[in-house]
C-alpha positions as CSV (number, residue, x, y, z in Angstrom):
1,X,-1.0,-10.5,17.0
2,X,-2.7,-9.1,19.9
3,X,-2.0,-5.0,21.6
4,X,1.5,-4.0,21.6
5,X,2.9,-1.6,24.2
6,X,4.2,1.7,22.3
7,X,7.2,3.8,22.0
8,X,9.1,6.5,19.9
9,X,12.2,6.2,18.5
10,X,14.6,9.6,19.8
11,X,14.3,12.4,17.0
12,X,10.7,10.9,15.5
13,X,7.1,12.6,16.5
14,X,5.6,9.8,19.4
15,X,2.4,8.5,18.6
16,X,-0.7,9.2,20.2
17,X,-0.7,9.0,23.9
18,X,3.1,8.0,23.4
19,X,5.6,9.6,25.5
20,X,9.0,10.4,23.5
21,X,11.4,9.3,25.9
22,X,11.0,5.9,26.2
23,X,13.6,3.0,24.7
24,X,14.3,2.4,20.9
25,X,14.8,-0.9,19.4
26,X,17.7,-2.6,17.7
27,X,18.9,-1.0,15.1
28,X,19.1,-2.0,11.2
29,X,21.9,-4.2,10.2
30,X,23.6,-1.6,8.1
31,X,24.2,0.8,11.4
32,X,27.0,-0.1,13.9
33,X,26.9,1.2,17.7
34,X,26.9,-0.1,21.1
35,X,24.0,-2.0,22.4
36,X,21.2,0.0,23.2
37,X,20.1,0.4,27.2
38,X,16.5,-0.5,27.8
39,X,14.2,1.6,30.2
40,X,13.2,-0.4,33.1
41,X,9.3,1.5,32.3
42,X,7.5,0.1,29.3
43,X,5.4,2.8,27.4
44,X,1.6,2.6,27.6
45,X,-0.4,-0.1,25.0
46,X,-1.1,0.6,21.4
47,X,-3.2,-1.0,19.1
48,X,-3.2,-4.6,17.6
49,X,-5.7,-6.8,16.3
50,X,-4.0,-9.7,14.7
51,X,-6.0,-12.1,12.1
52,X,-8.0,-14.4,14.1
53,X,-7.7,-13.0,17.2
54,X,-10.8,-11.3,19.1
55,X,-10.9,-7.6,20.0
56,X,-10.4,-6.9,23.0
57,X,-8.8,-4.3,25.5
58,X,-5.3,-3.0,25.5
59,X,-3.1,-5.1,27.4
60,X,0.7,-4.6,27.7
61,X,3.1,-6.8,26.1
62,X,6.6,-8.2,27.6
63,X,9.9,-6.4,28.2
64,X,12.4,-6.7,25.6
65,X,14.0,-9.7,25.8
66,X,17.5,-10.6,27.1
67,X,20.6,-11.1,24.5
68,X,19.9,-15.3,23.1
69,X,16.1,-14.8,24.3
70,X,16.5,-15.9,28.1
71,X,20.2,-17.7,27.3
72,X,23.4,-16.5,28.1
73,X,25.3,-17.5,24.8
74,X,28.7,-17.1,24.2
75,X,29.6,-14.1,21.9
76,X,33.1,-14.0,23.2
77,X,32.4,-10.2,24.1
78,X,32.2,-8.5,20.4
79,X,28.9,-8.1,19.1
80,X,25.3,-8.3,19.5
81,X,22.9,-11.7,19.8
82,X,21.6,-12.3,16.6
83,X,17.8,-10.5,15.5
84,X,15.0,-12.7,15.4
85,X,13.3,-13.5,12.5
86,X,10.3,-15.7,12.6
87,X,9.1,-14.3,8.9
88,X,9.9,-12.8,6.2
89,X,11.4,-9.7,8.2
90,X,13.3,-9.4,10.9
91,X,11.9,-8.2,13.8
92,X,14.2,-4.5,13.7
93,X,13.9,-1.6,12.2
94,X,14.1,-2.4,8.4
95,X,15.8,-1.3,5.4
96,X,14.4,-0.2,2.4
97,X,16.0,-3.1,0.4
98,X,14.5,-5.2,3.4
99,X,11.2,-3.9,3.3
100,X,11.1,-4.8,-0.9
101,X,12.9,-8.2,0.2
102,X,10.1,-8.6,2.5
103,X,7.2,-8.3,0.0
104,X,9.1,-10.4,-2.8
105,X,9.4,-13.6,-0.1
106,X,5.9,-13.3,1.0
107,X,5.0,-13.9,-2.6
108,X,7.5,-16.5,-2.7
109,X,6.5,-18.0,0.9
110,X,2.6,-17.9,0.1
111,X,2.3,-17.9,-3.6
112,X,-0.3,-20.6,-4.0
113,X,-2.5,-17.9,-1.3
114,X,-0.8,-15.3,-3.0
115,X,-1.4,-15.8,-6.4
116,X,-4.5,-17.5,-5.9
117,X,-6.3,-14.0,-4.6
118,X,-4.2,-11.7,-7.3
119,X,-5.4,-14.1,-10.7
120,X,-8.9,-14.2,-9.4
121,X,-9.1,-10.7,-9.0
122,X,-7.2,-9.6,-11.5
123,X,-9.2,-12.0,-14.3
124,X,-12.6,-10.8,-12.8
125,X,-11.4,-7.1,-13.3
126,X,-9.8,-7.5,-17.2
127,X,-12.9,-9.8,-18.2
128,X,-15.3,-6.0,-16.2
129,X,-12.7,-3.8,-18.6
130,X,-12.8,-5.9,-21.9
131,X,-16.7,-5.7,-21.6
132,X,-16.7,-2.3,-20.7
133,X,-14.5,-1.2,-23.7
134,X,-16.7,-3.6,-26.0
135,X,-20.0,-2.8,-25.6
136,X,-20.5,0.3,-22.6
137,X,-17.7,2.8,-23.7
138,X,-18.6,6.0,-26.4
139,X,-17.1,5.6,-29.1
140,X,-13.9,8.4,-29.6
141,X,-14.7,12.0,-31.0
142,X,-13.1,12.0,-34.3
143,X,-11.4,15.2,-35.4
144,X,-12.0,17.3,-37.8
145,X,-8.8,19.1,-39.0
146,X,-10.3,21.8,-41.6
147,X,-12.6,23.1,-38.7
148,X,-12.7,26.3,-37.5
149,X,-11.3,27.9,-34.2
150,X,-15.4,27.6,-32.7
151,X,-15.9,24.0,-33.7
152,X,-12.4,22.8,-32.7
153,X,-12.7,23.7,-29.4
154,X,-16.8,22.4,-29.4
155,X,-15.0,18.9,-31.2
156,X,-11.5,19.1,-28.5
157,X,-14.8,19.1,-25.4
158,X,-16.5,16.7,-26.9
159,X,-13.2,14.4,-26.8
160,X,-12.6,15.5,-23.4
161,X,-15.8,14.3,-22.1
162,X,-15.6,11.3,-24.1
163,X,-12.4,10.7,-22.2
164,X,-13.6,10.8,-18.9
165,X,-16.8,9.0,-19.3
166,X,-14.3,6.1,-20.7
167,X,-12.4,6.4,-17.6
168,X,-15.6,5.9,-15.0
169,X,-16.1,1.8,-15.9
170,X,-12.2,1.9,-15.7
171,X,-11.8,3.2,-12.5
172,X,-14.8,1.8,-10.8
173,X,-13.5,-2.0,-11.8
174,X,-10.0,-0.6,-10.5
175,X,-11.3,0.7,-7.0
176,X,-13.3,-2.7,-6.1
177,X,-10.3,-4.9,-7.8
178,X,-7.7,-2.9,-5.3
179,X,-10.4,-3.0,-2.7
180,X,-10.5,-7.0,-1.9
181,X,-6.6,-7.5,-3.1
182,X,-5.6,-4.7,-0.4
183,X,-7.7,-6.2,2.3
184,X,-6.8,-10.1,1.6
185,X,-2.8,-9.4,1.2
186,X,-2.7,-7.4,4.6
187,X,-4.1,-10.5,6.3
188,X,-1.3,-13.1,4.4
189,X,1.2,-10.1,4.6
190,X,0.2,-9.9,8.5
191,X,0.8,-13.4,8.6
192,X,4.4,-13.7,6.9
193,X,5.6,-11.6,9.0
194,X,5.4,-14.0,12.1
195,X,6.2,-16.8,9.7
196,X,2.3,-18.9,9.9
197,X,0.7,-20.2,6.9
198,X,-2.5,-18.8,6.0
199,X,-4.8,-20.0,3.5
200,X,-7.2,-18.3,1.4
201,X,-10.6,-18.9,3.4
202,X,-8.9,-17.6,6.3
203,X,-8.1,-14.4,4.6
204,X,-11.1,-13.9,3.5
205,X,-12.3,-14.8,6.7
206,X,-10.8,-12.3,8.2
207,X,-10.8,-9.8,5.8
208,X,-14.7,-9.9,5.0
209,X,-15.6,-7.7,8.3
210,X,-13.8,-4.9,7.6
211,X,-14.5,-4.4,3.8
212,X,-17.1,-1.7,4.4
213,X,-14.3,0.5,6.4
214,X,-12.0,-0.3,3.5
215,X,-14.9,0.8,0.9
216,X,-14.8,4.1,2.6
217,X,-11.5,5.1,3.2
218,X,-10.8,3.7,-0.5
219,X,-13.5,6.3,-1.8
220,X,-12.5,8.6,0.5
221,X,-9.3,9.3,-0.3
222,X,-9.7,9.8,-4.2
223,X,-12.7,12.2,-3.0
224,X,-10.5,14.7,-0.8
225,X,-8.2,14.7,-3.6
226,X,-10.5,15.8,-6.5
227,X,-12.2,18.0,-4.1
228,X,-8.9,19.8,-3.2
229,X,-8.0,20.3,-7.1
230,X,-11.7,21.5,-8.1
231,X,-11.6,23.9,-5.4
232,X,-7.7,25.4,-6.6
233,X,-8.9,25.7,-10.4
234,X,-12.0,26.7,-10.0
235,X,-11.3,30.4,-9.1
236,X,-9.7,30.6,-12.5
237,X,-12.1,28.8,-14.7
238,X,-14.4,31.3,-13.3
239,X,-12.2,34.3,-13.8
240,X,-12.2,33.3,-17.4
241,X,-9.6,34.7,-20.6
242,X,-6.1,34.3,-20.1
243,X,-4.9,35.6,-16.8
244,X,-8.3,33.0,-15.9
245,X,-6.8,30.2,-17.6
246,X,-2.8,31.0,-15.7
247,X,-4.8,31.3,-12.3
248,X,-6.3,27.8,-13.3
249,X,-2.7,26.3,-13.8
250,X,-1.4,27.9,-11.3
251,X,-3.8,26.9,-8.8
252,X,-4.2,23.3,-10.3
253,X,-0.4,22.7,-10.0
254,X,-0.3,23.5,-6.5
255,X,-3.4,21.6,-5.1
256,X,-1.7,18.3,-7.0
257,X,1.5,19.0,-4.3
258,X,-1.2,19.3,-1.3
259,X,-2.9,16.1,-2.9
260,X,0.6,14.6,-3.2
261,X,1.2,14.9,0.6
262,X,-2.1,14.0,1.4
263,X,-2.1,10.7,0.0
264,X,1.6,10.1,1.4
265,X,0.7,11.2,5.2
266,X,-2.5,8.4,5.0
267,X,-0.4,5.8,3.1
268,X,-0.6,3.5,6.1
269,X,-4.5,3.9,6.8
270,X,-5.6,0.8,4.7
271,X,-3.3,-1.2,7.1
272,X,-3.6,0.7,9.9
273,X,-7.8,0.0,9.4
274,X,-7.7,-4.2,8.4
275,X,-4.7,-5.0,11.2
276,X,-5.8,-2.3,14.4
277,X,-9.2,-2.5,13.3
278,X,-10.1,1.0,13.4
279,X,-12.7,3.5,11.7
280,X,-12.6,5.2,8.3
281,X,-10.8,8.5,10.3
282,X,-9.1,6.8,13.3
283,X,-7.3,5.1,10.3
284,X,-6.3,7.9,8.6
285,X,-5.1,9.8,11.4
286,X,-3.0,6.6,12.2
287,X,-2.0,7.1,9.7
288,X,-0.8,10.3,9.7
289,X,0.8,10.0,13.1
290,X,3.0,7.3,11.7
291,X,4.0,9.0,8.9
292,X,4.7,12.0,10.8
293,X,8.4,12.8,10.7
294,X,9.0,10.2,8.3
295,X,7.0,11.5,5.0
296,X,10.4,11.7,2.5
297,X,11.1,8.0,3.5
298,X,7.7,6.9,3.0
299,X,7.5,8.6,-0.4
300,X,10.6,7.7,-1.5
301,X,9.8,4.0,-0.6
302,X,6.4,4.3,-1.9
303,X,7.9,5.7,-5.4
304,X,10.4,3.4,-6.0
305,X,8.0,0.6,-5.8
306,X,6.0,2.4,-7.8
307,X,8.6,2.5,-10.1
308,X,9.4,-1.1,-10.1
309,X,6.3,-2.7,-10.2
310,X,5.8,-0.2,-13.7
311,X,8.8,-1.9,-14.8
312,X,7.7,-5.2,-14.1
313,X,4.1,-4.4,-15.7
314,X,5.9,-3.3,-19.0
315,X,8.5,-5.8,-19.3
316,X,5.3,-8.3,-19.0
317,X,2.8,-6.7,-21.2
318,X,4.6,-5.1,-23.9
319,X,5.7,-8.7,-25.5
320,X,1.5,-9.0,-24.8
321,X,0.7,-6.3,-26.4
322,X,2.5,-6.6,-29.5
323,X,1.2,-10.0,-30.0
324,X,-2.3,-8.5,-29.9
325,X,-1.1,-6.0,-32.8
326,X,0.1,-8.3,-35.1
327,X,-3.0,-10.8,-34.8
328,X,-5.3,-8.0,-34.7
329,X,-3.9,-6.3,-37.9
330,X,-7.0,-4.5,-38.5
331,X,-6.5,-1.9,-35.3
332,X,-3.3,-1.6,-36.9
333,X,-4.0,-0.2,-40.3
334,X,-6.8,2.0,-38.4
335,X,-4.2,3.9,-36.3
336,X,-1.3,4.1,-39.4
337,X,-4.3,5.1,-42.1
338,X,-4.6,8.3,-39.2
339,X,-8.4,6.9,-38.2
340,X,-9.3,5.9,-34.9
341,X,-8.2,1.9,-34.2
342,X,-11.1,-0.4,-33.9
343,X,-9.4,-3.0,-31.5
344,X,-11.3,-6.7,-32.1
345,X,-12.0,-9.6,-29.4
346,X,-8.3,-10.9,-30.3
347,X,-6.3,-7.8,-29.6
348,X,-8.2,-7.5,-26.1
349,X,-8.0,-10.8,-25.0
350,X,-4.2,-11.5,-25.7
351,X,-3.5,-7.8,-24.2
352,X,-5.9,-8.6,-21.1
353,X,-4.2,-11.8,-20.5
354,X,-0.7,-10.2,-20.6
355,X,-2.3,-7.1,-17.7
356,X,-3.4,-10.3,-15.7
357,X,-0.4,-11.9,-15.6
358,X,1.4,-8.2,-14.5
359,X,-1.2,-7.6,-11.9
360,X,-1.2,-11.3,-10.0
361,X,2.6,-10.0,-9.4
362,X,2.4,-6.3,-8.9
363,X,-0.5,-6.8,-6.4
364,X,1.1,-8.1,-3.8
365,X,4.3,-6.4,-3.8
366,X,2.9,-3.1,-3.3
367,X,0.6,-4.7,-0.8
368,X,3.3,-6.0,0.8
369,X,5.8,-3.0,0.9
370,X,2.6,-1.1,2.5
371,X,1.8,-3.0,5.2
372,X,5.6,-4.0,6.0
373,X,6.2,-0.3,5.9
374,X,3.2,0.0,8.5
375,X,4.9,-2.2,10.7
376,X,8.4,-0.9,10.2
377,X,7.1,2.7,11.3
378,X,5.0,0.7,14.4
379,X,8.6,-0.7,15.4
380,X,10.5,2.5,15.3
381,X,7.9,4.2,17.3
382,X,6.1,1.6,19.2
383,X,8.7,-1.6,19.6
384,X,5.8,-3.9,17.5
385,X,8.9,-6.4,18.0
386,X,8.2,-7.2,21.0
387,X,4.3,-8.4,20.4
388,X,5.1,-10.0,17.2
389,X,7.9,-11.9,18.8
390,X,5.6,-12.9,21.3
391,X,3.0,-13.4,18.8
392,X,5.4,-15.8,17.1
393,X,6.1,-17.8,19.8
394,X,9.9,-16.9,20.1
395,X,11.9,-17.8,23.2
396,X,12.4,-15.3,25.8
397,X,9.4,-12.8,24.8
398,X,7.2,-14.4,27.5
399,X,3.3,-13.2,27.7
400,X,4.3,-11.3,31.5
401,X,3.3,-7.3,31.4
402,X,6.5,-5.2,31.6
403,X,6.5,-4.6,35.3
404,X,6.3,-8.3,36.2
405,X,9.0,-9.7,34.2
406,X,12.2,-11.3,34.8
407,X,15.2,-8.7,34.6
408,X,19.0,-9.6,33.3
């Protein structure tokens, strides 16, 4: 997929350098209406870097094509020529039950690439987290019920720290193993969408280049986030005593809304960095500019696949998980005598085969609904139909700039 020309759908914010009044594209199958009428001016070039294509200038893509792509088939004057679809998506603005649809099939279409990058990832990651809980973790702060006020809250510290130094191992291994998933399903996802096979050296290929940019953006992110809550509690954990400690909730509550709608505006920057090939914050504010007039749908997408792949990771690991309990009986008696469980090498190798099985599937749909929502927002705003369709080889989308080509 090389540039794309760019354009803004009427009522949404025009990307940068975009000019709002400039054609839309078809709309989604669920919406009825007359055929749109297409501006004889094409909007100016975005920005596209497909895999395996070099970078290079802007360049403009081709007019919208014609109804049956250069044809003139019979539709016996009621409806509209049918949308392409070269992929797993049509090339339209897309549905939310499309946009899910669309990162189900690529799983389906791809799954030996697919599932080939989630299990390797996802076994190098449980087999970092089962050594990390074995041998690198503190063990828990036990509890002492008959102390006093003092030493409960020196003992309820103690856990806390405890807690988060259990969390670091955790987290790193969950940062790199989103890290290289992320930036080898946008390059298959990419792929899908214009229907070409991709295997997993080409992925990697392509993906390997940009993994520094992804490194910073993914640390990044979680960075502006924590800084944002430390600053909002911090005047009340100073403060101190009880109106401190309201102040602190107060303030904490709030900064996790402005975190909230951080995270949502630069939802699209991981894509928006592996596919256009941009910087750590030319990527985010991509980002934002997509997402701009559109942040309730993005969230709402964003949760209910959150949602769903949660689902999917329970139904998997909780028959996991309970087979882990009843071999490891030991853990079991621990928890029910009231002391802290002492988990052995069976209990977290059945459960960590049960979270790899849940992650080689939950990987690439939320990938996938990312980077397909990415391009969903790039063909409201900036018909990225037209340069996939091209990019796909489809009849009628031509390789002639806008101003030279053929005219119904």
């Amino acid at each position: 997929m090389n540039d794309t020309p760019g354009w803004a759908s009427p009522g949404s914010a025009p990307s940068d350098g975009q000019d709002a009044n400039v054609p839309q594209p078809s709309e989604p199958a669920d919406q009825t209406g007359p055929a749109p009428k297409w501006s004889s001016e094409q909007p100016p070039a975005g920005q596209w870097s497909a895999p395996g294509a070099p970078e290079r200038g802007s360049a403009p893509g081709p007019g919208r094509p014609g109804p049956g792509w250069g044809g003139t088939p019979s539709y016996g004057g009621w409806g509209q020529p049918p949308v392409a679809k070269p992929g797993v998506i049509p090339l339209r603005p897309l549905g939310v039950g499309e946009i899910l649809d669309g990162a189900v099939s690529t799983l389906r279409a791809h799954w030996r690439t697919v599932l080939g990058i989630t299990i390797s990832v996802s076994v190098i990651s449980e087999i970092g987290n089962i050594l990390a809980a074995r041998y690198l973790l503190p063990e828990p702060v036990e509890l002492d019920p008959d102390a006093d006020s003092s030493e409960a809250m020196r003992q309820v510290g103690d856990s806390l720290q405890s807690s988060m130094i259990s969390l670091g191992p955790v987290m790193l291994i969950t940062m790199v193993a989103t890290l290289f998933t992320t930036a080898l399903l946008t390059m298959v996802i990419s792929r899908s969408v214009l229907g070409q096979p991709v295997k997993l050296s080409e992925a990697w290929r392509e993906a390997r280049p940009r993994l520094p940019q992804l490194l910073g953006l993914t640390l990044l992110l979680p960075l502006i986030g924590a800084a944002i809550v430390v600053v909002a509690i911090l005047p009340g954990l100073l403060l101190g005593g009880g109106g401190g400690i309201a102040l602190a909730v107060l303030g904490g509550l709030g900064s996790l809304g402005v975190v909230l709608w951080l995270m949502i505006r630069f939802a699209l920057a991981s894509p928006a960095l592996m596919l256009e090939r941009q910087g750590v914050f030319a990527s985010m504010r991509r980002s934002a500019k997509l997402v701009q007039g559109a942040w309730w749908r993005t969230f709402g997408v964003l949760a209910l696949t959150m949602l769903l792949t949660l689902l999917v990771a329970m139904i998997i690991s909780v028959p996991f998980g309970l087979a882990a309990l009843a071999v490891d009986s030991g853990g079991v008696g621990d928890f029910l005598n009231g002391e802290t469980p002492e988990f052995g090498w069976a209990y977290l190798i059945i459960s960590g085969i049960g979270a790899v099985i849940a992650s080689s599937i939950t990987y690439p749909i939320s990938a996938g609904v990312t980077v397909l929502l990415y391009v969903d927002q790039r063909i409201r705003r900036e018909a990225l139909d037209l340069e996939l369709g091209r990019a796909a080889g489809l009849p009628g989308y031509g390789s002639e700039p806008p101003g030279d080509a053929p005219r119904s």
